[in-house]
Structure formats: C-alpha cells, structure tokens
Residue frames as a rotation matrix with the C-alpha (Angstrom) as fourth column:
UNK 1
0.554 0.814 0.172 -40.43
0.102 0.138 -0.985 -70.19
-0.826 0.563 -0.007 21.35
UNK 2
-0.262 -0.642 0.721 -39.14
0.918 0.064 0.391 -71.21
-0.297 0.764 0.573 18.10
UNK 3
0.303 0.637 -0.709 -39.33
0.059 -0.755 -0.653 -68.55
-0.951 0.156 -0.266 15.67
UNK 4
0.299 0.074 0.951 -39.76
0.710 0.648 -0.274 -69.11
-0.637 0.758 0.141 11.74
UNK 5
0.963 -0.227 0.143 -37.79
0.009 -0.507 -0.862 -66.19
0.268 0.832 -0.486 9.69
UNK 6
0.419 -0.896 0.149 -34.73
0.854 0.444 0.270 -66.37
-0.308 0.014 0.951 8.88
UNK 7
0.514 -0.390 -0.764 -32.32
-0.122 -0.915 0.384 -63.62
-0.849 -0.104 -0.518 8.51
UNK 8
0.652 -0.193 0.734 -31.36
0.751 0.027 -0.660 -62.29
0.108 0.981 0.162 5.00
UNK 9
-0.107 -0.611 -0.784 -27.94
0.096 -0.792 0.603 -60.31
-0.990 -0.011 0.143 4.29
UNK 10
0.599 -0.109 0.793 -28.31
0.782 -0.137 -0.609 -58.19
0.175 0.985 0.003 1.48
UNK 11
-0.599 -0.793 0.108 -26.02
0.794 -0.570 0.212 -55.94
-0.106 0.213 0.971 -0.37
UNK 12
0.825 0.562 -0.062 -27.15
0.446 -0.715 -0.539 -52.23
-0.347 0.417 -0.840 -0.71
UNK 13
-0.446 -0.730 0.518 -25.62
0.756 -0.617 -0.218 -49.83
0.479 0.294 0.827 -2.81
UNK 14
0.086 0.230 -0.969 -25.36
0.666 -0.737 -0.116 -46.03
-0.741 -0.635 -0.217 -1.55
UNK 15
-0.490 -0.301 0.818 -25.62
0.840 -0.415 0.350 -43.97
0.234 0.859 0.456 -4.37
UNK 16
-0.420 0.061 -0.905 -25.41
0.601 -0.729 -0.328 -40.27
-0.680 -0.682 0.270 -2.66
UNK 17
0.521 0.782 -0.341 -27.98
0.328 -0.552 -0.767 -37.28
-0.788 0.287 -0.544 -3.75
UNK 18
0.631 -0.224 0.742 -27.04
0.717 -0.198 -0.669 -35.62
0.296 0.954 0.036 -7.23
UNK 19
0.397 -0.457 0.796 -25.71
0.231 -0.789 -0.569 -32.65
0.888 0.410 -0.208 -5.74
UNK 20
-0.456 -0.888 0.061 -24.42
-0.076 -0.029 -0.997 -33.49
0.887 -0.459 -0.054 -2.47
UNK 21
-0.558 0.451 -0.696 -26.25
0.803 0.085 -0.589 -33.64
-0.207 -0.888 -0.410 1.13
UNK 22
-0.505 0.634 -0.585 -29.15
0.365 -0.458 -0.811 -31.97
-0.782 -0.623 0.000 1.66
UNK 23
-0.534 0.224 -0.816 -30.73
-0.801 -0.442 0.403 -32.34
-0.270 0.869 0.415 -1.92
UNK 24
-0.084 0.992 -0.091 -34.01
-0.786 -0.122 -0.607 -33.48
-0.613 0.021 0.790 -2.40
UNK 25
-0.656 -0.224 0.721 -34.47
0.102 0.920 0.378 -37.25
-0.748 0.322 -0.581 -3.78
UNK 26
-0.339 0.827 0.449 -38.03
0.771 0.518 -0.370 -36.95
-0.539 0.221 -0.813 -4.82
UNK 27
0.616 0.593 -0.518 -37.47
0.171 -0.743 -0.647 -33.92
-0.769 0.310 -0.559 -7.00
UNK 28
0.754 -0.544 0.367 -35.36
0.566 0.254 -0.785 -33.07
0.334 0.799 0.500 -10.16
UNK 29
-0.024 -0.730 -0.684 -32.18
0.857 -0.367 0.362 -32.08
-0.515 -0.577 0.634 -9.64
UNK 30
0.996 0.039 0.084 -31.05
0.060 -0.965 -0.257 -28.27
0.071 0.261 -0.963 -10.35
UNK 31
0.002 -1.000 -0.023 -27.47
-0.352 -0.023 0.936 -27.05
-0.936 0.006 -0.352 -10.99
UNK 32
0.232 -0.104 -0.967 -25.52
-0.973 -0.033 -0.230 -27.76
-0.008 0.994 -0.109 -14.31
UNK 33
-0.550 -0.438 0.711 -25.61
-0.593 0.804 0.037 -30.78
-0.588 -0.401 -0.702 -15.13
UNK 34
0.202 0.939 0.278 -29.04
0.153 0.250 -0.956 -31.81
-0.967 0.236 -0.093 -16.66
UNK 35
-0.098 -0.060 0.993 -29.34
0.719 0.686 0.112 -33.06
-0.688 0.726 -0.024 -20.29
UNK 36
0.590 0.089 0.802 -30.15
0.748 -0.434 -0.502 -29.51
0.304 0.896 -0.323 -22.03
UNK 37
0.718 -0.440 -0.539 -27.39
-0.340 -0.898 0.281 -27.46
-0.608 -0.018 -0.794 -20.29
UNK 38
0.897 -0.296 -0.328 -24.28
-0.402 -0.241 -0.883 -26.61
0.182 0.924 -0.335 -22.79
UNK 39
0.693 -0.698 -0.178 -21.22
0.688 0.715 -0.123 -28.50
0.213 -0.038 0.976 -22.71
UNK 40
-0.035 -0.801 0.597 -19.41
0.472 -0.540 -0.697 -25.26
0.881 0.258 0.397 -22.74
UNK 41
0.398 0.339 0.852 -21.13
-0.722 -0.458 0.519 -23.82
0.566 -0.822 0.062 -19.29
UNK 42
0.939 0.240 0.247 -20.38
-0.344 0.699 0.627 -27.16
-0.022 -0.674 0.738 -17.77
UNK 43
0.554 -0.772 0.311 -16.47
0.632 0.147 -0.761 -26.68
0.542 0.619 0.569 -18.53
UNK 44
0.014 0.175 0.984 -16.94
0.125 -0.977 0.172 -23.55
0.992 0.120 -0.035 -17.30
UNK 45
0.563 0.422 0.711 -18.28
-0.769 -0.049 0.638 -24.17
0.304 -0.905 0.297 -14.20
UNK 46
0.968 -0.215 -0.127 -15.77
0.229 0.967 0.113 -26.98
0.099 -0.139 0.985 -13.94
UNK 47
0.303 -0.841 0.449 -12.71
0.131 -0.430 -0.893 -24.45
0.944 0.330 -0.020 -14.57
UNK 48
-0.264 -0.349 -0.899 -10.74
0.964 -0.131 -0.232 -23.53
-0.037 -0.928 0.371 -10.97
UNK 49
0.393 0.538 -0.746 -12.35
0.732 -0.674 -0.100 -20.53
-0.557 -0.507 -0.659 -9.75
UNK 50
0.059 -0.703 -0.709 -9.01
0.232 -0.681 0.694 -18.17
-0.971 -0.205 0.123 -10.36
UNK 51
-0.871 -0.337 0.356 -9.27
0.332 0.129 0.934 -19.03
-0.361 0.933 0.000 -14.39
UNK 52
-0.201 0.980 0.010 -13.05
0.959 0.199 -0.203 -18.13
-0.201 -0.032 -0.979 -14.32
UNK 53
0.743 0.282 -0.606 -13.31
0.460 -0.874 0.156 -15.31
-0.486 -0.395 -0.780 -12.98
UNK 54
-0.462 -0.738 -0.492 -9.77
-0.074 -0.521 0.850 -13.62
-0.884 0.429 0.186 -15.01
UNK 55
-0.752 0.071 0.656 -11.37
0.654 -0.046 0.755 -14.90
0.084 0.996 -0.012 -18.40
UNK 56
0.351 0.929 0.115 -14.60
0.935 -0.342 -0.090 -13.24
-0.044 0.139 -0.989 -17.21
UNK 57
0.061 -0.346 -0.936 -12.70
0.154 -0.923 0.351 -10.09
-0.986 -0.166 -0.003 -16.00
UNK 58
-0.564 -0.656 0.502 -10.79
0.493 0.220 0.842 -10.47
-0.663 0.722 0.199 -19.69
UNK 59
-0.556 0.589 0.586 -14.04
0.826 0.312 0.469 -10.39
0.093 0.745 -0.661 -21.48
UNK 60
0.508 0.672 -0.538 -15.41
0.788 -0.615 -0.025 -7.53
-0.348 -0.411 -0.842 -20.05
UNK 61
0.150 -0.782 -0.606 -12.67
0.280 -0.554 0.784 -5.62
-0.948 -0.287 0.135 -20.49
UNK 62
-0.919 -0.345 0.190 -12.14
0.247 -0.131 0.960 -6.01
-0.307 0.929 0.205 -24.05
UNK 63
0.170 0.930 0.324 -16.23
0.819 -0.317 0.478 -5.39
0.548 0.184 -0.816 -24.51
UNK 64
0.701 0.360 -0.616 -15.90
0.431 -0.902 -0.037 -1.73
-0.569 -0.239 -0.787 -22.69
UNK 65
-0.360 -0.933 -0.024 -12.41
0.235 -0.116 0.965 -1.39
-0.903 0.342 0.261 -24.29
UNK 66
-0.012 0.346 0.938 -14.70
0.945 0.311 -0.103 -1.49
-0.327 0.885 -0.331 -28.21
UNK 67
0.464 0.453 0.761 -15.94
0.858 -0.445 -0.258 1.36
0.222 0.773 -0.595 -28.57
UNK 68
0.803 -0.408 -0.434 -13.09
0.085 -0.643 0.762 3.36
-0.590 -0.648 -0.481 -27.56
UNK 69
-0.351 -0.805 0.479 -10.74
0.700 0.114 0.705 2.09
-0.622 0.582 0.524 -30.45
UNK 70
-0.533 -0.268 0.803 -10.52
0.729 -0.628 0.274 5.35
0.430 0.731 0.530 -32.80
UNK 71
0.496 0.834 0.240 -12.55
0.782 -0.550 0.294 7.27
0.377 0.042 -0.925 -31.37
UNK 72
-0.176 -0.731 0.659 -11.46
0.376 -0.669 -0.641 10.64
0.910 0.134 0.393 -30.56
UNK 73
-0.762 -0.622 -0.181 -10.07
0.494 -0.376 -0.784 12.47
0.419 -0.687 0.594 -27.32
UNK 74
0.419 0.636 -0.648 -12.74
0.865 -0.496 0.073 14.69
-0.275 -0.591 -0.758 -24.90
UNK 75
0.035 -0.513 0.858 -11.90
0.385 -0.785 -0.485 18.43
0.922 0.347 0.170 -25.59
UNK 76
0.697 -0.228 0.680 -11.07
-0.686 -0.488 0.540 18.68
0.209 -0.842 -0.497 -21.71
UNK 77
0.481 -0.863 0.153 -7.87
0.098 0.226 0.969 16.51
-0.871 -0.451 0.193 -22.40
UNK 78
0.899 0.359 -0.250 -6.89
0.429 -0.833 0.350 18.99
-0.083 -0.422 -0.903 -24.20
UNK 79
-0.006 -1.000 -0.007 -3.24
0.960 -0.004 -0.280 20.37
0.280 -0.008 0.960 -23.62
UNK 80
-0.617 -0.082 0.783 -4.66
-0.231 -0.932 -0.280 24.28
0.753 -0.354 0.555 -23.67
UNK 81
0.485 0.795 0.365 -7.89
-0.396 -0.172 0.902 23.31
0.780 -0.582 0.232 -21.60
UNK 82
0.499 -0.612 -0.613 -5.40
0.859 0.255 0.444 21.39
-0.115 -0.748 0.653 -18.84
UNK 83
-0.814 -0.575 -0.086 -3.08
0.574 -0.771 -0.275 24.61
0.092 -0.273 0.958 -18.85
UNK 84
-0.287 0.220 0.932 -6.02
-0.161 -0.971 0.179 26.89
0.944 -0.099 0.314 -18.71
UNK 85
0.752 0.646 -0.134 -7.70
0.080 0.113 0.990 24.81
0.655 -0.755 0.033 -15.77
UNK 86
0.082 -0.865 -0.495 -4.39
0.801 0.353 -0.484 24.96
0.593 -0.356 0.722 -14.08
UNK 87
-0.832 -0.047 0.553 -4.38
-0.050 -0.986 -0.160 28.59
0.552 -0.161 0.818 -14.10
UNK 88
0.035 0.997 0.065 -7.78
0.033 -0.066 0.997 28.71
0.999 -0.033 -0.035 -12.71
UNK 89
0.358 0.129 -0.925 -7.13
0.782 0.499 0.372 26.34
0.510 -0.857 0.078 -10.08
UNK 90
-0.442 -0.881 -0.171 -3.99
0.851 -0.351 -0.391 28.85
0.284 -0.318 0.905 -9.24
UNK 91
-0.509 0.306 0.804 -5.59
-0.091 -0.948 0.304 32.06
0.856 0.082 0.511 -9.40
UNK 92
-0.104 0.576 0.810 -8.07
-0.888 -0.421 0.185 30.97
0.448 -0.701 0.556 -6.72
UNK 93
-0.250 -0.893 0.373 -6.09
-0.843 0.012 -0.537 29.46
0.476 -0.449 -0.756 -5.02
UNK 94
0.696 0.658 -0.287 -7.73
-0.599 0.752 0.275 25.63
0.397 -0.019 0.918 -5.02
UNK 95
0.852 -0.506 -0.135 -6.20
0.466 0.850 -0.245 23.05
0.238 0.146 0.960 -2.73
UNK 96
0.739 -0.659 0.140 -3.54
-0.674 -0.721 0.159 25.40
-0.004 -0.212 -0.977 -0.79
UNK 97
0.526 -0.426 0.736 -1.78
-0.584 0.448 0.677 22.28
-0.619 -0.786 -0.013 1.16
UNK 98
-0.085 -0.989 0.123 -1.14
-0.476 0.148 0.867 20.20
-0.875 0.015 -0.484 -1.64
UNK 99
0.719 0.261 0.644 -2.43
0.647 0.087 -0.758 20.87
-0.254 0.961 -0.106 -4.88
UNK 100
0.384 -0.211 0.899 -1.49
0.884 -0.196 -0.424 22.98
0.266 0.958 0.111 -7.35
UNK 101
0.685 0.024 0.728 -1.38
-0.064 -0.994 0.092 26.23
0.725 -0.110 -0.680 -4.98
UNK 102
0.978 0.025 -0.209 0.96
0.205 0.129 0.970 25.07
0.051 -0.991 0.121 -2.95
UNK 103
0.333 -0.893 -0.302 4.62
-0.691 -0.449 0.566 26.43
-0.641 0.021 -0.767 -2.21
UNK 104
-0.165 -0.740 0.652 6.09
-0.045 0.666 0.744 23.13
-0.985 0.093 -0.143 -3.50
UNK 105
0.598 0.496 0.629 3.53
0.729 -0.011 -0.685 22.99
-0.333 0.868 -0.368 -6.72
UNK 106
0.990 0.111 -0.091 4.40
0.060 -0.896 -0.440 26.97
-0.130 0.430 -0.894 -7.26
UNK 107
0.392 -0.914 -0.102 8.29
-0.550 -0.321 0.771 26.24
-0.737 -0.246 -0.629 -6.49
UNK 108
-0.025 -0.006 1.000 8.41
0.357 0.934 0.014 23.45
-0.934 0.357 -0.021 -8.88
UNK 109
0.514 0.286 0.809 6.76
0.851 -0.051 -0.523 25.16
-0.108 0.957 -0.269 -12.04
UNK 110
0.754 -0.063 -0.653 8.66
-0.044 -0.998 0.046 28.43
-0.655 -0.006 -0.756 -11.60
C-alpha cells in the first residue's frame, strides 16, 4: 500500500537549560545572572574560587581589625598584672609538668 507523506529533514537547534541539566524549562531561571542582579556580584561569582574567598577573608579582617586601631591595651596585659599572675600560678603550684611550676620553668627563671 502506497503511502502519501513524505519525509521532512529538519534542522533543530539544542539550546541547553540556563543553568545546566536538571533545570526547569517552564520556570524562570534562578542563580546570578537575571537582568536586576549587579554586574559586580556577577564578576564575583565569576572570580576562581581561591581569589574569592582570600578577598572575602581580606575584608573581614580589616572590618574586625577597625575598631582596634588606637584603642588602648586590657589592664591584664599589663607587665605587673602578667608578673603578678605568674607568681600566683607559682605559689600554687599550677600546671606542675609543664607550665610555669615546673623544674625546667623554675630552672630557667632562676
């Protein structure tokens, strides 16, 4: 039996999911990328891991590091309050094996 259709080749294009396999066509995508995230996040997130994560480290650092510039010293570091806690420690006798009370400690400071 004859049979009346003819086979059509068409081209298709494959144009794979926004964010890789297993992401949803028929919703919006998610991740940076999208028209109101910052140009500067999307740099960011574009940076090798190892540069990321040091500037972040960086930044922290100098932000706990603030409020430490002038500021002044605990009065338990000290010079007399370290020598008195020393004595303490000594006197009763803290930490025989190898702190402060020990032969080597006591042979040391004599």
């Amino acid at each position: 039996r004859p049979s009346n259709t003819t086979l059509t080749m068409v081209k298709v294009w494959y144009t794979p999911p926004p964010y890789g396999p297993r992401t949803a066509l028929d919703r919006p995508a998610y991740g940076l990328g999208n028209a109101d995230t910052p140009k500067w996040l999307v740099r960011l997130s574009k940076l090798p891991k190892v540069q990321a994560i040091t500037g972040v480290i960086t930044i922290f650092g100098v932000l706990a590091y603030l409020p430490l510039i002038g500021a002044k010293l605990p009065f338990t570091m000290s010079p007399e309050y370290i020598a008195a806690q020393r004595a303490y420690m000594r006197y009763h006798n803290m930490n025989p094996i190898y702190g402060l009370s020990s032969k080597k400690a006591r042979a040391a400071d004599a």
